[in-house]
N, C-alpha and C positions, 0 to 999 in steps of 0.2 A: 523487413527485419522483424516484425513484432508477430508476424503470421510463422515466420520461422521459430521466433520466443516460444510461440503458444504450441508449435509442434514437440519444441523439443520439451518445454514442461509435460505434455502428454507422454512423451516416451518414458522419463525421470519417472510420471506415476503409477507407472503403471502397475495392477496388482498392487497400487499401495492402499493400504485401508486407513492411515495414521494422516490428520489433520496437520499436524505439527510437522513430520516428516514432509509432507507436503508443502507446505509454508514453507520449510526450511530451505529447498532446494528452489522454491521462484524467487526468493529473497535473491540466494546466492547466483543465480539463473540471471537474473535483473542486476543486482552489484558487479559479477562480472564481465556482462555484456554492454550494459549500457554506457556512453563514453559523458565525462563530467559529469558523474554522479560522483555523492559522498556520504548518502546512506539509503538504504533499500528495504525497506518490510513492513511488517504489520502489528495495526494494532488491535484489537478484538472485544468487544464488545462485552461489559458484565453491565447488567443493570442500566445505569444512567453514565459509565465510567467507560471507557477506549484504557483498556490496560497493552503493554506493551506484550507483541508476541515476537516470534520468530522475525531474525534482521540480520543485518551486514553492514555495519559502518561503526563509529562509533557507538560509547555506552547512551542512550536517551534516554527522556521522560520515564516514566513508569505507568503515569496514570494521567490520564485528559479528560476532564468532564464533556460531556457533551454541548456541544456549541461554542468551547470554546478553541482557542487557535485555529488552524488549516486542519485539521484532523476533526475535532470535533466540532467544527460549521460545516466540512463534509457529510459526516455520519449525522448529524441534526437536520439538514437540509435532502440528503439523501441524494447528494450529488456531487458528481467531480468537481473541484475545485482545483484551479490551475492559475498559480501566483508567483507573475513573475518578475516582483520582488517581496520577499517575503517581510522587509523593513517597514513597507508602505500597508501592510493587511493589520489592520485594527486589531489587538489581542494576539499577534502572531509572541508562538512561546519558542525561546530560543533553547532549544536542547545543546545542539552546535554554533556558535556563532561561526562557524565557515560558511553554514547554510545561508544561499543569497534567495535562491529561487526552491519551489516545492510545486506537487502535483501529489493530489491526493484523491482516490476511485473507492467509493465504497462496496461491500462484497455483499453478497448474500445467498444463503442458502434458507432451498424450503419456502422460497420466496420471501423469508424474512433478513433484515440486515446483521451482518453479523461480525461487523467491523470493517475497517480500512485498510487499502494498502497507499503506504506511503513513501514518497519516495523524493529524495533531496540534489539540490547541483547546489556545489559551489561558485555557479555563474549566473549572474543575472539572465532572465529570460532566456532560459534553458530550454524551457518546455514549450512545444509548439503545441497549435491543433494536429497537427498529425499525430503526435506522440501523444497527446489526451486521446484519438481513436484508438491506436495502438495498442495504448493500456489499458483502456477500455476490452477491449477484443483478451487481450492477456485475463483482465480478469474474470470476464465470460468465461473462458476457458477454466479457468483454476474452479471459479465454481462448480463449473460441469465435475471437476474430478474429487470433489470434496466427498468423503462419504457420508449418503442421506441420513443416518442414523444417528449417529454419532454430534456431540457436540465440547464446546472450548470449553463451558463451566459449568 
């Protein structure tokens, strides 16, 4: 399924040159493929701050420092974090109280990090290791289609 995700994200960008435009349609790509999900996107990197980017689910956070919640102990540690439950994770910030479980992959272009994609179940232990490669593989992808010049801020 997620080798399917990453094909059809490639088709969606194709000829796209717009970062946002891009985001916008793996958000939606991901919210409406994925089953027990209840929110899907990213958040992007200014400075020392995870501002909120392109999403599908309810309204969330706006701003996460870094290291703090599942979002910014990913982008500080510069790894996937996969928690599944998000009550029991030290500092976990509740945007949605529906949210039980979270998995969150950080992106990066140019070889440097450039924020996270994040993505929420309303079910405990939603997210396996398969679905951490998965997404993993998803985000490989999205970066490949980012364009190299261009940047969020």
């Amino acid at each position: 399924m997620y080798r399917m995700l990453s094909k059809q994200l490639e088709s969606l960008s194709e000829d796209v040159d717009y970062e946002v435009t891009i985001l916008s349609n793996a958000s939606a790509l991901l919210f409406d493929t994925l089953e027990q999900i209840n929110w899907a996107g990213f958040y992007l990197l200014d400075g020392n701050t995870l501002i909120l980017g392109p999403f599908q689910g309810k309204p969330a956070c706006i701003k996460i420092p870094m290291g703090r919640g599942v979002c910014g102990t990913s982008a500080s540690k510069d790894e996937t974090v996969l928690v599944p439950d998000v009550h029991a994770f030290p500092g976990h910030i509740a945007c949605d109280s529906a949210s039980n479980s979270e998995i969150v992959i950080p992106l990066h272009k140019n070889g440097k990090l450039i924020g996270v994609l994040d993505i929420d179940s309303p079910v405990t232990n939603r997210f396996s290791e398969t679905d951490k490669a998965g997404l993993e593989l998803f985000a490989e992808t999205l970066e490949k289609l980012l364009p190299p010049g261009k940047s969020f801020f």
